[in-house]
C-alpha positions in Angstrom: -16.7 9.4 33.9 -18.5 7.8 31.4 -17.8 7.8 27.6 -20.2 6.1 25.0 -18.5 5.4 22.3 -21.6 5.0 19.8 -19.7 4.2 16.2 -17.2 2.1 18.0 -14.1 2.7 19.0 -11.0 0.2 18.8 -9.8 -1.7 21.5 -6.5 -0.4 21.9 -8.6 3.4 22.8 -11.0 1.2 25.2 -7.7 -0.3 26.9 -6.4 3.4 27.2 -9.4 4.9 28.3 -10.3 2.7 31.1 -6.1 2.7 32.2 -6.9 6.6 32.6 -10.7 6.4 34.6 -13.0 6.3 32.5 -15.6 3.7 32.0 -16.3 3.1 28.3 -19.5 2.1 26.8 -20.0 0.6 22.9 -23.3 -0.2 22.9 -24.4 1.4 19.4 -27.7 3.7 20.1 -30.0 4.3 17.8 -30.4 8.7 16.9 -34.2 8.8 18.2 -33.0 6.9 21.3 -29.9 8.9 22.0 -31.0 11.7 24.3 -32.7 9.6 26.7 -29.7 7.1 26.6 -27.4 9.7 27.3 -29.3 11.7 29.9 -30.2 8.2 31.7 -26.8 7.1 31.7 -24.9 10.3 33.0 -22.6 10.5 29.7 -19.6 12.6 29.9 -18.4 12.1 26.1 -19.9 10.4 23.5 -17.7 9.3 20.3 -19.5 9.3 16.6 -17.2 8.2 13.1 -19.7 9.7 10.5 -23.0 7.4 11.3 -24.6 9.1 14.7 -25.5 12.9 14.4 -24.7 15.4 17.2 -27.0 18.4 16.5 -28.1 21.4 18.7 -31.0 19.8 19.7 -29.1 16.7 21.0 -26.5 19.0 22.5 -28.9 20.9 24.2 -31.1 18.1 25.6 -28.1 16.5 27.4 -26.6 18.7 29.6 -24.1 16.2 30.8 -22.2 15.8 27.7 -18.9 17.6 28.5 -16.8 16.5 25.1 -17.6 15.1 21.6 -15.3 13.3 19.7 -15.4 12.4 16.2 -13.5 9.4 14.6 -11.9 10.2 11.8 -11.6 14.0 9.6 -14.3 15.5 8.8 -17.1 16.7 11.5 -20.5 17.9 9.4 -22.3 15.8 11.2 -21.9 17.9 14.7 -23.0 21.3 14.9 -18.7 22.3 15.7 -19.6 25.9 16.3 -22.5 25.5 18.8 -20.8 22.9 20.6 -18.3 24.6 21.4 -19.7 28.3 21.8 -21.8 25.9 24.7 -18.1 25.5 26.4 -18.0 22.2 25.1 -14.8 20.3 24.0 -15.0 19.0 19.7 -12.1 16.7 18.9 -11.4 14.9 15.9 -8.4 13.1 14.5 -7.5 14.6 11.3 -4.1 12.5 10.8 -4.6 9.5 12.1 -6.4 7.6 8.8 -5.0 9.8 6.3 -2.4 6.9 5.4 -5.1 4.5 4.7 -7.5 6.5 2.6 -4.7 7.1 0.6 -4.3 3.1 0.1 -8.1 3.2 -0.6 -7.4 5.2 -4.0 -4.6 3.4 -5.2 -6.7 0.4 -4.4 -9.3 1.4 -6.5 -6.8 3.4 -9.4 -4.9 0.2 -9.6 -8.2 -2.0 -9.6 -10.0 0.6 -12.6 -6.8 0.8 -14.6 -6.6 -3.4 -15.3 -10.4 -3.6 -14.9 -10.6 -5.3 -11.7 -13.8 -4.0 -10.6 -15.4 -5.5 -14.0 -13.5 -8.6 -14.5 -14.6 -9.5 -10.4 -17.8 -9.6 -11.8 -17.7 -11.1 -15.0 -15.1 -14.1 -13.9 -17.1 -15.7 -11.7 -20.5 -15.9 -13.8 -18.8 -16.3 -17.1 -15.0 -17.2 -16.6 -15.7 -20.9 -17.8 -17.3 -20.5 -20.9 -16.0 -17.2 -22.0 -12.7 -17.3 -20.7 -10.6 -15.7 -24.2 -13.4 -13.5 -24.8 -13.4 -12.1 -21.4 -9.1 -11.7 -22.0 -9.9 -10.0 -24.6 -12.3 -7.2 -23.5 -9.6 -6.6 -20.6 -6.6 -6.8 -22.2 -5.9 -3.2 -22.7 -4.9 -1.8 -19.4 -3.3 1.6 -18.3 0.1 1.4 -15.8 0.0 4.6 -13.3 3.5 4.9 -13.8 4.2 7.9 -15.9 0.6 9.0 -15.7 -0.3 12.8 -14.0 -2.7 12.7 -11.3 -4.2 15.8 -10.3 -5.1 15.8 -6.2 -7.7 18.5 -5.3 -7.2 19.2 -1.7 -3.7 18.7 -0.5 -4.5 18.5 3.1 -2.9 15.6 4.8 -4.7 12.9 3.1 -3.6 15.2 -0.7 -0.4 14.8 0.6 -0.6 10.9 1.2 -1.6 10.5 -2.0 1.1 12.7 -3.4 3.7 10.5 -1.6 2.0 7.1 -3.0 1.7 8.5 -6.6 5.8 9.9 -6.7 6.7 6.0 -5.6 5.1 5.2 -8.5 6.7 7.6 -10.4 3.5 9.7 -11.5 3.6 13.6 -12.1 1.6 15.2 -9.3 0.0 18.5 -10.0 -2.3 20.0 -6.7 -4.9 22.2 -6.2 -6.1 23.6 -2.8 -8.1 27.0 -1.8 -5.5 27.5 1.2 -1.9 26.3 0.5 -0.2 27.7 -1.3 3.3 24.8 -1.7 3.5 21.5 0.1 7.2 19.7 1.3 6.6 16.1 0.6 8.6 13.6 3.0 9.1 10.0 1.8 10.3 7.9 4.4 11.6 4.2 2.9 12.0 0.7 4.1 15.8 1.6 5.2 15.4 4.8 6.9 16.6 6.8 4.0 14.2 9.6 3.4 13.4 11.9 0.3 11.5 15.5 -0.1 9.9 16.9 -2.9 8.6 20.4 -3.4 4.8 21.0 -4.5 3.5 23.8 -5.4 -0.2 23.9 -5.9 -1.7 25.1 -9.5 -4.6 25.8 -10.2 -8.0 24.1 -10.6 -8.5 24.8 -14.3 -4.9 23.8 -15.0 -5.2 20.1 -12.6 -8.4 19.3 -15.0 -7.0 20.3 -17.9 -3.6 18.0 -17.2 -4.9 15.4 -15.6 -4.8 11.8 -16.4 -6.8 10.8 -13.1 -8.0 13.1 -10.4 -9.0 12.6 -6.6 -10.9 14.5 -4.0 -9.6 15.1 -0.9 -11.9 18.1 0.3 -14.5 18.6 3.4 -18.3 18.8 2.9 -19.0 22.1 0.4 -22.1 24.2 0.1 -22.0 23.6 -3.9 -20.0 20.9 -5.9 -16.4 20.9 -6.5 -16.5 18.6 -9.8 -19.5 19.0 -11.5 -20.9 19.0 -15.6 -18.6 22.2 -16.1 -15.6 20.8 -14.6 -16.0 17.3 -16.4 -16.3 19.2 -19.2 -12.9 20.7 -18.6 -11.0 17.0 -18.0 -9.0 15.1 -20.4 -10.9 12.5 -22.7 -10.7 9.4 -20.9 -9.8 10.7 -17.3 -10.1 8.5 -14.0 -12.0 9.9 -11.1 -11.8 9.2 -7.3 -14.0 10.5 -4.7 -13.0 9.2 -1.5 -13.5 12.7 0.8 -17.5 13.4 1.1 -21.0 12.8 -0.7 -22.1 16.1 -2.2 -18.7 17.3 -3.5 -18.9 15.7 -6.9 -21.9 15.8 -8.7 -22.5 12.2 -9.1 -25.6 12.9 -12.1 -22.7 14.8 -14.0 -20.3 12.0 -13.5 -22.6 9.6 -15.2 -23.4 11.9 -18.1 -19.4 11.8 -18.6 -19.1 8.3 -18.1 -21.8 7.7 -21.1 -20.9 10.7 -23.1 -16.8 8.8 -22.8 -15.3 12.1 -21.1 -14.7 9.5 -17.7 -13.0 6.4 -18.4 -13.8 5.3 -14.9 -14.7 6.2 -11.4 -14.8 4.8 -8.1 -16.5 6.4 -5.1 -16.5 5.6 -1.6 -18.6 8.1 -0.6 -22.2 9.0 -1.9 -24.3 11.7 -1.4 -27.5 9.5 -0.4 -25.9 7.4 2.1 -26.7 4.7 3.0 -28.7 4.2 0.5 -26.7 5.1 -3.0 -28.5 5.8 -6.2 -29.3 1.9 -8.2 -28.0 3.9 -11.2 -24.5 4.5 -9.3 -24.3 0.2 -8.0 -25.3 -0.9 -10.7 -23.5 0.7 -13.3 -19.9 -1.3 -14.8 -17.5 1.6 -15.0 -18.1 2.4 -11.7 -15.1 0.9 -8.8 -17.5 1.2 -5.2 -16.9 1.0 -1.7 -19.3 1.5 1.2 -17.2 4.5 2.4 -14.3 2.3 3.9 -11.4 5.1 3.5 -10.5 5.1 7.0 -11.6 1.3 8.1 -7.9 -0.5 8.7 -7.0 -2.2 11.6 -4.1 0.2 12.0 -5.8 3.4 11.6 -8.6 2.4 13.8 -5.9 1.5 16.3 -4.3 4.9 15.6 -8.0 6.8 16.0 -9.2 4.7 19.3 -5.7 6.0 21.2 -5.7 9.6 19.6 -9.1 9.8 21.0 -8.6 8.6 24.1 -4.9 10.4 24.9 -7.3 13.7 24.1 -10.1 12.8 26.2 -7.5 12.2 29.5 -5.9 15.5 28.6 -9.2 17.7 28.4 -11.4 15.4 31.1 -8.6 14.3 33.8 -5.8 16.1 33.6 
């Protein structure tokens, strides 16, 4: 059986796919030339991370396809429902890169709080001939520690982030449409282990509180933070949106960011992708990343033998 694995797929899910039968292929397929790859080549499964779209069209016009799998959380960009209402199987793997999306943040929240993402850029043009000037303009910092950060979605990855930010020793507040309380497990260096009891507030409260807030919902019909919501933050507030383009209204974050509501953002996810707005790359009080939230060595590692321990099961066994 035949898998194309057309985002790529680590080598530790190659090894284990081809130990169990199957004959994996990572030659990366352009869309408009994916139905006639597929129907040339017999595929069985094809594997996608968030670049390659599987539509009904697609899924129609290849009636080999028996499974599609899906690198990562979140799946908008296969039609889930139809898929599967066709007998086919949809897997994803929803735990596997919650860890390092959750690095990605603090990444960014420790970066935006010292003024990393501006001092990278000023240093190098201007670090030799304005050097005091420059120590000046970013000397006043913010420590996370003591800080409130209010985590909107407290799925896996909202819990990640809960477990990062209560090592720091933040206040947590949580929102999420379906949970009501969370038990937090912090497992340390020594095997000693701690839990902590979350129970999610709500929206209008995590806004209102909040000394930095971060996304951690699927793709939405409408906003989740727009000019209304930014309206509601604290003065000052840091914002991360490292879940999905389209959930945070990215015009209303720059209003904020001019008007002084935002301190500073960082986004690793845009709703034009791959092309982002000039106004969004260019602008200093903005921390970017080309949607990286999942892209470790260990969490692709974890992905590639999720993937392929689900593909035996469902194909094989």
């Amino acid at each position: 059986m035949k898998v194309l694995a057309n985002d790529g797929i680590s080598q530790s899910g190659v090894d284990a796919l081809e130990k169990g039968g199957f004959e994996v292929i990572t030659t990366k397929v352009a869309q408009n030339q994916l139905e006639n790859y597929i129907n040339e080549n017999n595929i069985d499964a094809i594997l996608v991370r968030s670049a390659t779209q599987v539509r009904q069209e697609l899924i129609d016009a290849c009636p080999s396809i028996k499974l599609i799998g899906r690198g990562g959380v979140g799946m908008d960009n296969i039609d889930v429902q139809y898929a599967r209402d066709n007998g086919l199987h949809v897997i994803n793997t929803p735990a596997a890169s919650s860890s390092s999306v959750a690095e990605l943040v603090f990444a960014h929240l420790f970066g935006m709080s010292r003024f990393l993402h501006q001092s990278n850029r000023e240093m190098p043009l201007e670090g030799d001939s304005r050097f005091k000037e420059l120590k000046k303009a970013y000397a006043g910092g913010t420590e996370l520690r003591g800080k409130t950060i209010g985590i909107i979605g407290f799925g896996r990855i909202g819990q990640e982030v809960a477990k990062i930010a209560i090592g720091l020793g933040m206040e947590v507040i949580a929102t999420d449409a379906f949970m009501e309380s969370a038990t937090i497990e912090l497992s340390f260096y020594n095997n000693t282990k701690a839990s902590f009891s979350i129970e999610t507030q709500p929206l209008a409260t995590l806004l209102k509180d909040s000394d930095f807030i971060t996304l951690h919902v699927p793709a939405q019909d409408d906003y989740v933070i727009g000019k209304t919501q930014f309206e509601a933050m604290k003065n000052g507030v840091g914002v991360v949106n490292a879940a999905r383009g389209g959930v945070l209204d990215e015009i209303a974050l720059i209003n904020a960011i001019e008007e002084g509501k935002v301190h500073f953002a960082a986004l690793d996810v845009f709703e034009k992708e791959p092309t982002p707005e000039m106004q969004l790359l260019m602008n200093p009080d903005l921390s970017l990343t080309p949607h990286i939230g999942a892209a470790t060595k260990e969490a692709q590692d974890r992905i590639g033998t999720e993937l392929a321990s689900q593909i035996i099961s469902l194909l094989k066994e």
